[in-house]
C-alpha positions as CSV (number, residue, x, y, z in Angstrom):
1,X,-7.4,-16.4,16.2
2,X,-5.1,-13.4,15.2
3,X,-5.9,-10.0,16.5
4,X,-6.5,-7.2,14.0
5,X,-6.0,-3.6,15.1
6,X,-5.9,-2.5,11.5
7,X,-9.1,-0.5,10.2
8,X,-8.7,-2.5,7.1
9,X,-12.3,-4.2,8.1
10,X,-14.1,-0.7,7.2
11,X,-12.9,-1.2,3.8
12,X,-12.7,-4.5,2.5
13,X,-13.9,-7.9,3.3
14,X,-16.6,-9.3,5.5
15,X,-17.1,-8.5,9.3
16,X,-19.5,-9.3,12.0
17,X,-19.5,-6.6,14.5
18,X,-21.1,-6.1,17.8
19,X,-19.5,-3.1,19.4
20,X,-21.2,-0.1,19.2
21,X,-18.5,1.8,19.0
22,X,-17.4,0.1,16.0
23,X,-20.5,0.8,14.7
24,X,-20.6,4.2,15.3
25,X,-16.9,4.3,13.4
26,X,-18.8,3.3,10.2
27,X,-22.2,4.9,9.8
28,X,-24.8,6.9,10.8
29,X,-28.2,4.8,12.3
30,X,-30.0,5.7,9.2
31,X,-27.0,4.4,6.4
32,X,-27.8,0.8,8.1
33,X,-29.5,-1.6,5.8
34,X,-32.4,-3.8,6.5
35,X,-31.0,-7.3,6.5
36,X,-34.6,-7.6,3.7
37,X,-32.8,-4.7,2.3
38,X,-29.4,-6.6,1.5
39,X,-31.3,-9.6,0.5
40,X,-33.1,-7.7,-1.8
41,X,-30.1,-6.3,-4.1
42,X,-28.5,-9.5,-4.8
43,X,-27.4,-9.0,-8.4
44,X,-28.9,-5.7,-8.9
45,X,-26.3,-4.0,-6.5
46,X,-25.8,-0.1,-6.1
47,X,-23.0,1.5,-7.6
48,X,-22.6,3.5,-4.4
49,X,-22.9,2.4,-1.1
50,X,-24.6,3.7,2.0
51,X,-20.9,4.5,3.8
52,X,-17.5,5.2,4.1
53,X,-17.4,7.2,0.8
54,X,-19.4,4.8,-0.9
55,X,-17.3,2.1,0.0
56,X,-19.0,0.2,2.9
57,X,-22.5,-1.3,3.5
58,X,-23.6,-1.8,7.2
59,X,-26.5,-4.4,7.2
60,X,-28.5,-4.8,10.2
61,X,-30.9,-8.0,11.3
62,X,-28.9,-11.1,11.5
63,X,-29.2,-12.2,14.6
64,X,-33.0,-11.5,14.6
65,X,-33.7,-13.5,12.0
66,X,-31.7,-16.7,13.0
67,X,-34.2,-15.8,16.4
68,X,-37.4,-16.7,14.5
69,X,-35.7,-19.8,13.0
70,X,-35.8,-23.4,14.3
71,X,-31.6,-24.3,14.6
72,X,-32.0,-26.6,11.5
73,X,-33.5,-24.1,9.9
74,X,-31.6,-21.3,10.1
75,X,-28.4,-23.1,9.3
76,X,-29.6,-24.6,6.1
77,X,-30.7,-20.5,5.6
78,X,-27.5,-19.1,6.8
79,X,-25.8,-21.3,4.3
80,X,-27.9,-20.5,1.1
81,X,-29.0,-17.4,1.3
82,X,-26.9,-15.4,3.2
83,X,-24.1,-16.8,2.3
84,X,-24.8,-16.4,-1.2
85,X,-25.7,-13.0,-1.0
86,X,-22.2,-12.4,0.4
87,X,-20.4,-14.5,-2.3
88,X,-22.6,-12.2,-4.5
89,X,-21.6,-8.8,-3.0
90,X,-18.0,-9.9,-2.9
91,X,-18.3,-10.8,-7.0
92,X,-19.9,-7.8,-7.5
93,X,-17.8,-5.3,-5.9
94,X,-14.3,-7.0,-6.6
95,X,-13.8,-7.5,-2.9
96,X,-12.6,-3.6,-3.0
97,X,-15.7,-2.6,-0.6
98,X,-16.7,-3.7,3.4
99,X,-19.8,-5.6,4.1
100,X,-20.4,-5.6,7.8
101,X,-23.1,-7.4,9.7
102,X,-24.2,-5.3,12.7
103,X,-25.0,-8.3,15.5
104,X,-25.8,-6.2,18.8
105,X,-25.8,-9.3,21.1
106,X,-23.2,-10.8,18.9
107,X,-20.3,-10.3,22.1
108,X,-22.5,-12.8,24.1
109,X,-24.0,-15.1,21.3
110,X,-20.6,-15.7,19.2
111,X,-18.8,-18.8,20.9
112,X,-15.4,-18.9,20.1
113,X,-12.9,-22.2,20.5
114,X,-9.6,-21.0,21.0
115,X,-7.7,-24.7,20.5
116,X,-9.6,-24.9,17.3
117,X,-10.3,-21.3,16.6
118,X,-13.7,-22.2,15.1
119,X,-16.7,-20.0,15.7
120,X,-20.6,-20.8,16.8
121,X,-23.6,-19.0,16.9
122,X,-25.8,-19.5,20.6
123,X,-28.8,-20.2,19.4
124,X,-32.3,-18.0,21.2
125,X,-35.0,-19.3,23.3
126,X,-35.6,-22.3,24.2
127,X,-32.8,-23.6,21.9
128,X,-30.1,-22.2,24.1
129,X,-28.8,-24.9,24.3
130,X,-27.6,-25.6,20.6
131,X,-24.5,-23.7,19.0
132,X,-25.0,-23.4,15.0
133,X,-21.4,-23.8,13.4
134,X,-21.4,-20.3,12.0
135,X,-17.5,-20.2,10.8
136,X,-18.0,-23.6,8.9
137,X,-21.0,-22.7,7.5
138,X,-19.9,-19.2,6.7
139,X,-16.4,-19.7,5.6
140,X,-15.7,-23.3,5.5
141,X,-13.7,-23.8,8.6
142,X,-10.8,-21.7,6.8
143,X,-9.4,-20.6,9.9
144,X,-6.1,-18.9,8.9
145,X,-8.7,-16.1,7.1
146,X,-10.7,-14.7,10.3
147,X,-9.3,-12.4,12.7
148,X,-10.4,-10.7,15.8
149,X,-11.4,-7.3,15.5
150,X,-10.0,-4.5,17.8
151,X,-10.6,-1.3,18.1
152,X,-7.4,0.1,20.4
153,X,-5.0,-2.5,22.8
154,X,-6.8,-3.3,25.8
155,X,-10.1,-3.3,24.4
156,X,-12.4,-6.0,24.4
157,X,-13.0,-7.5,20.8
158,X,-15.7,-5.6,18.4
159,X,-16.1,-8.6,15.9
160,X,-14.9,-10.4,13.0
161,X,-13.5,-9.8,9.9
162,X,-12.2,-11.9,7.0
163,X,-10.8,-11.0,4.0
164,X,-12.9,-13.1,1.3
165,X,-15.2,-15.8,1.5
166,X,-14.9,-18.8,-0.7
């Protein structure tokens, strides 16, 4: 997976993030949307958004809500609705503005395969055990597109970001 260093993510694309810092970079506590919030503006999308000069929405609650789903569940959700809501946002917005997902525990729930560079979610309690195929259900496997997001050399990674989902 190739390294980004670039702040490009805080203005375009789709990122998962998990640093706080990161966080911190984009938006105040209160600018953060309620994951029932972004759901809730598919096709009826602000003209301005909550950050970043308008430019950015920060959308908090991911990772809770795969938590209250069985893994069968929540893939077949992650698939359809979210991931529809994202083709939405991109549609909407050109692909000129950032959607980031704010995933607290993301750092130790994201599985990454380096030969393979494919990406899994670790699923709660008591499913521990199972991995949800996040980057093939999110982006199709396309695995040229997502990049490791850094916030300075050294650091340890704050997320992902990819361009454009297809």
């Amino acid at each position: 997976m190739r390294p980004l260093r670039d702040p490009v993510w805080q203005r375009h694309g789709t990122s998962w993030i998990w640093s706080a810092q990161a966080r911190n970079q984009l938006c105040t506590a209160s600018e953060v949307w309620s994951l029932r919030q972004f759901l809730q503006a598919v096709e009826q999308w602000p003209e301005g958004l909550p950050s970043k000069h308008g430019n950015t929405l920060v959308v908090g609650g991911l990772d809770g809500s795969l938590d209250l789903l069985t893994p069968d569940d929540a893939e077949a959700w992650l698939g359809e609705e979210i991931k529809e809501a994202i083709l939405s946002f991109q549609s909407h917005y050109q692909g000129e503005t950032a959607l980031i997902f704010w995933l607290p525990c993301g750092q130790d729930r994201i599985k990454r395969h380096p030969a393979t560079d494919s990406i899994e979610w670790r699923c709660a309690a008591p499913d521990t055990d199972r991995l949800l195929p996040f980057g093939r259900i999110l982006w199709g496997e396309a695995n040229e597109y997502p990049q490791e997001i850094f916030l300075q050399d050294g650091s340890k990674s704050a997320g992902l970001f990819h361009r454009r989902i297809t």
